[in-house]
C-alpha positions in Angstrom: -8.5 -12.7 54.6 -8.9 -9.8 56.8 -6.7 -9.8 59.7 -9.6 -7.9 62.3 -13.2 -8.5 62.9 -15.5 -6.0 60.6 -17.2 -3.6 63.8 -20.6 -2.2 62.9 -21.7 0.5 65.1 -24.0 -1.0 67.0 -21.6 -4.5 67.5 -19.0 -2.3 68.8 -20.9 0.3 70.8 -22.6 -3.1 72.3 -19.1 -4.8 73.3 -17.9 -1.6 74.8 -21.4 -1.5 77.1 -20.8 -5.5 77.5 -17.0 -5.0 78.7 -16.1 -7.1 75.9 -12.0 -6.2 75.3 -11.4 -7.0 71.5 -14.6 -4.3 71.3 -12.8 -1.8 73.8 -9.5 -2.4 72.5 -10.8 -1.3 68.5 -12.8 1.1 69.8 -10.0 3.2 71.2 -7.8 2.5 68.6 -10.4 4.3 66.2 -10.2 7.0 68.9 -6.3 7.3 68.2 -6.8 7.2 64.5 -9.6 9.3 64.4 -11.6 7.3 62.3 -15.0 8.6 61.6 -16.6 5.5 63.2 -14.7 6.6 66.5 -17.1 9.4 66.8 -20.6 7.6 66.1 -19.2 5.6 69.0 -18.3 7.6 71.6 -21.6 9.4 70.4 -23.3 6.4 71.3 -21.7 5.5 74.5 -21.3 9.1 75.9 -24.8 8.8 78.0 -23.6 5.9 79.5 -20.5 7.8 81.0 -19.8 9.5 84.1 -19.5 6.2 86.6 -15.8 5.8 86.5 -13.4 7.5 89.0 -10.8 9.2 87.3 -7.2 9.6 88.5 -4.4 11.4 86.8 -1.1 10.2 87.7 1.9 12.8 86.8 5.3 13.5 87.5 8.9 13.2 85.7 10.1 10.2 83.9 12.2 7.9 86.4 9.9 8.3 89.7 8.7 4.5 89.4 5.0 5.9 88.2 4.4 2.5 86.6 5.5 0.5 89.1 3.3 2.7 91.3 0.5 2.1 89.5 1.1 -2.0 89.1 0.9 -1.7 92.9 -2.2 0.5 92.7 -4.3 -1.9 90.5 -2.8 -5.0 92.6 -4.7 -3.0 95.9 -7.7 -1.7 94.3 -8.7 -5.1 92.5 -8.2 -6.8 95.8 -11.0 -4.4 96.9 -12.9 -5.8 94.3 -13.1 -2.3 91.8 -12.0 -3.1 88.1 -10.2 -0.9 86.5 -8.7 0.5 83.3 -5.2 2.3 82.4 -4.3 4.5 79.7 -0.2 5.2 79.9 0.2 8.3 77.6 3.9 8.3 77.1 5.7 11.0 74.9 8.3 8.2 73.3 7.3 6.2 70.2 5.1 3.5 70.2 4.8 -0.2 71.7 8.3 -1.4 70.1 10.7 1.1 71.7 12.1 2.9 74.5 10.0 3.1 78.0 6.7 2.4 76.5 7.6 -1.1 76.4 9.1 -1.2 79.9 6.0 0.4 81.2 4.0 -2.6 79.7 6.4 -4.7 81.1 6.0 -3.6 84.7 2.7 -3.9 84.4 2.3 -7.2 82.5 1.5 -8.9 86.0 -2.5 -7.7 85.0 -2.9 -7.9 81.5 -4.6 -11.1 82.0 -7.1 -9.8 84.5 -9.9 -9.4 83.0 -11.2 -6.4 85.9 -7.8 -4.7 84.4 -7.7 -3.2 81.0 -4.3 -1.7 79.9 -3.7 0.9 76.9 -0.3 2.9 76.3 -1.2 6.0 74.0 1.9 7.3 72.2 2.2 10.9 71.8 3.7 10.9 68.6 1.3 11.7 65.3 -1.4 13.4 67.6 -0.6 16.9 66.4 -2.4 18.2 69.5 -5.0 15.9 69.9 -3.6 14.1 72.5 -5.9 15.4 75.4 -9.1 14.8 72.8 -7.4 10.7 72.0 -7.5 10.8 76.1 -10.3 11.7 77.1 -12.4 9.6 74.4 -10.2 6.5 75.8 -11.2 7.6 79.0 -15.0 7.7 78.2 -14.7 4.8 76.2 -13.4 2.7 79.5 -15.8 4.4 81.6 -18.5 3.2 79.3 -17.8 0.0 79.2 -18.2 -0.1 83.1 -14.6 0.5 84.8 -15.2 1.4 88.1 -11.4 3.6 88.3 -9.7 5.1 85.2 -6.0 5.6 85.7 -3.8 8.3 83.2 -0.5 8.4 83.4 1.3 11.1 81.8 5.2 12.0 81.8 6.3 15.7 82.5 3.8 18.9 82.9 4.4 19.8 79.1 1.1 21.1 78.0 -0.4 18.3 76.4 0.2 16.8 80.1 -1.2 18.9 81.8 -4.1 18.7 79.3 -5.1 15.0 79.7 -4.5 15.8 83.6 -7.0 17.8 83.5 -9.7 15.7 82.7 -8.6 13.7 85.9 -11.1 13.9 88.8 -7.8 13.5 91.8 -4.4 14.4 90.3 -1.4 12.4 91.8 1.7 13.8 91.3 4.5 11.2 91.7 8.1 12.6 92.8 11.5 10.7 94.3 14.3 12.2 96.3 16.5 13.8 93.9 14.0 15.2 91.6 15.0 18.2 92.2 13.7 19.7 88.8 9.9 18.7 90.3 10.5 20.6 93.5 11.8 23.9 91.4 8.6 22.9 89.4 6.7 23.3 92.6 7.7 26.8 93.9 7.2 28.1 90.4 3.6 27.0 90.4 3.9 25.2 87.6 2.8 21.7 89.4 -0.1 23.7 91.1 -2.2 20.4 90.0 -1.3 18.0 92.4 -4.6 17.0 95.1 -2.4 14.3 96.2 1.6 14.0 96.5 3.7 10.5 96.9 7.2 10.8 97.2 8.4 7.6 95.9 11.4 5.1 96.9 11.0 6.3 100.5 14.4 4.1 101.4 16.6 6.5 99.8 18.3 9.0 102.2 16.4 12.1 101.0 13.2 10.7 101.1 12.3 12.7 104.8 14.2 16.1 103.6 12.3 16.1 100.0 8.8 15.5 102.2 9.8 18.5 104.6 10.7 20.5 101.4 7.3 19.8 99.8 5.5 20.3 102.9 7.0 23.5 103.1 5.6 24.6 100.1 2.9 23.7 100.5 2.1 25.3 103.4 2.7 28.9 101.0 -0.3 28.1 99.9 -2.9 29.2 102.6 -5.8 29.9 100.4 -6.6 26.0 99.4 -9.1 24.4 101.1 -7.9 21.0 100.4 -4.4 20.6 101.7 -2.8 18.0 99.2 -1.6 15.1 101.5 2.2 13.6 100.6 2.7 10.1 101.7 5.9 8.4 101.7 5.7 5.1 99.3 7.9 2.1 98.0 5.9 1.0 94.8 8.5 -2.0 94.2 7.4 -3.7 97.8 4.0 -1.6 97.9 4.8 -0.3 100.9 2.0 2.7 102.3 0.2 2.1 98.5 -3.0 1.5 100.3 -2.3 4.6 102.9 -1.6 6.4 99.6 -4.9 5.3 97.8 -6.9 5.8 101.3 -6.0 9.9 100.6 -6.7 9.6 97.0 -10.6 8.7 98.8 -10.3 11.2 101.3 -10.0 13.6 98.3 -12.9 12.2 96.1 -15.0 12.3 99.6 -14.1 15.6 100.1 -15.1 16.7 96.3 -18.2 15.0 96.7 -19.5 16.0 99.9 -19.3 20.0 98.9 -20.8 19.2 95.4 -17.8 19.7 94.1 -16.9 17.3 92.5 -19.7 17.7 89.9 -18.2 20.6 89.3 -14.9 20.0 88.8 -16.1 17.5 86.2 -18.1 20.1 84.3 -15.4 22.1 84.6 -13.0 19.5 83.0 -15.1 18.5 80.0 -16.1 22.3 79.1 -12.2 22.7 79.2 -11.9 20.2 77.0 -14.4 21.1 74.5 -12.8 24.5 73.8 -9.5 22.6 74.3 -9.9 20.5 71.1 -12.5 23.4 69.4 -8.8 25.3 69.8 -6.5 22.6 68.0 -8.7 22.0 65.6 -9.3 25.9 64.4 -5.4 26.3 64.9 -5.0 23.5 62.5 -7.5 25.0 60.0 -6.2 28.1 60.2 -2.8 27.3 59.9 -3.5 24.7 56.4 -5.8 28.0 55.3 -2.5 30.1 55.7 -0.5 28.0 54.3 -2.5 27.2 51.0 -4.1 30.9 50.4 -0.8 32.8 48.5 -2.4 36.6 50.0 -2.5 35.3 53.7 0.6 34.4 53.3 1.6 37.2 51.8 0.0 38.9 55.0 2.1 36.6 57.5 5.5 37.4 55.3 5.0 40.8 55.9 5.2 40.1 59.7 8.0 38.3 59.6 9.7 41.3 57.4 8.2 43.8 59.9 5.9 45.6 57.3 2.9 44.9 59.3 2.2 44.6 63.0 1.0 40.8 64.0 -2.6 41.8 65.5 -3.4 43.7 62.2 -2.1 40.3 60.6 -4.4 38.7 63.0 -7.4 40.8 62.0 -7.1 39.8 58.5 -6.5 36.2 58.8 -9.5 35.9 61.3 -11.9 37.7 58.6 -11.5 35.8 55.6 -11.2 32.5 57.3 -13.7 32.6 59.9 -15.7 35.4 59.1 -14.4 37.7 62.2 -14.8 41.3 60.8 -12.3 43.7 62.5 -14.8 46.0 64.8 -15.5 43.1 66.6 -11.6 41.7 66.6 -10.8 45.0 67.5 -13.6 45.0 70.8 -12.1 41.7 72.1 -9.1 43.5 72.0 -10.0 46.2 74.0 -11.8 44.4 76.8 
């Protein structure tokens, strides 16, 4: 006897629009398999998107994101918003390691039926972890969540992919992450609309808030100045002073048009983002299989033959680029 209901196209399409979770919860695991189905759906439900507030929610591992986020849902569902919450952690799936703790801290929901809860494993996603994201994401905006929640660990590039699908990014730090304030003069967390240093008891907590502030502050050119608010996500202390400047961005976006066109923005990025994973991935099992491209890619790695003249001939018998025009693109 089969262990899962059958979906048809129009029964699951139908359950995600209805809010129904078994529907919601099949759909997005057809997203992570990348079953063909997964596509006629989001096909189906992509017209109905574009309702649901996205936040991305980023920082290193250890910052108490999840906790942060319990306390998060806990205020915004007493406001009466439902909401959903994809945790896209970089350790295996549900049976091990932090994935499970995660689910744990945020168990005190999973019978809510305003909340909907999904941990995404990065493992087996060779790249399409942004495209698995955002497709959850439109799935849950779909099926009517008012707020979308991502949580991602790090600002590897995958990260800092699925952040940026995010309407307000959060960037979650504690006092003695002193990797994430290195991270922050380097530019390499230049994401963040929002800042909360977390586990504001510890001793630091004030100098790591003057430090970020002072960073900050380099940066005269940004019209919106990222707030950083001070929070204990254990108690929820200042959660809804944090979420009250997560609104004072999304005001802010929406009052200069803008944020319309961040979101254009975001889901051009990501066409090209998983356009680009998708040719590296037929271009690399093209290579692979075709004995004179590899033949071509041997001799770069012997020095016979520069890499962009490699380049040139890889791109012309797989996709058809002739050379002049490699050669102009080149050039510009």
């Amino acid at each position: 006897m089969s262990r899962a209901k059958a979906w048809t196209l129009d029964a699951l399409a139908a359950g995600v629009r209805g809010g129904d979770r078994r529907a919601l919860a099949r759909a997005i695991s057809l997203v992570e398999d990348r079953d063909p189905l997964a596509y006629d759906v989001v096909r189906e439900l992509y017209p109905s998107t574009g309702s649901a507030y996205v936040v991305g929610l980023t920082g290193p591992p250890g910052v108490g994101k999840s906790s942060l986020i319990g306390a998060i849902v806990r205020h915004v569902r007493e406001r009466g918003q439902t909401v959903g919450v994809i945790s896209v952690d970089p350790s295996s799936p549900f049976t091990q390691g932090a994935l499970l703790g995660d689910r744990i801290r945020l168990s005190d929901h999973f019978l809510d039926p305003g909340v909907f809860i999904r941990s995404m494993g990065t493992r087996g996603h060779l790249g399409g972890l942004a495209e698995a994201t955002l497709q959850a994401a439109l799935l849950l905006d779909a099926a009517g969540k008012d707020l979308v929640l991502l949580e991602t660990v790090g600002a590897g590039q995958s990260e800092v992919e699925v952040i940026g699908i995010a309407d307000t990014v959060l960037l979650v730090l504690m006092p003695g992450s002193g990797d994430s304030v290195q991270a922050l003069k380097a530019g390499i967390m230049e994401i963040p609309d929002v800042i909360a240093i977390n586990k504001m008891d510890h001793p630091a907590a004030k100098t790591m808030l003057n430090e970020v502030r002072s960073i900050l502050s380099l940066d005269r050119e940004r019209e919106w100045r990222p707030p950083i608010v001070l929070t204990e996500a254990v108690r929820g202390e200042n959660v809804p002073e944090l979420w009250e400047k997560v609104e004072e961005h999304r005001a802010f976006l929406e009052s200069g048009g803008q944020l319309e066109e961040r979101r254009r923005r975001n889901l051009a990025g990501e066409v090209f983002a998983a356009a680009t994973s998708r040719a590296k991935a037929h271009l690399q099992a093209e290579v692979a299989e075709t004995p004179e491209l590899r033949a071509l890619l041997e001799r770069v790695q012997s020095r016979e033959l520069d890499p962009l003249s490699a380049v040139r001939a890889i791109l012309e018998q797989v996709y058809g680029i002739d050379s002049p025009n490699s050669a102009d693109a080149d050039g510009r």
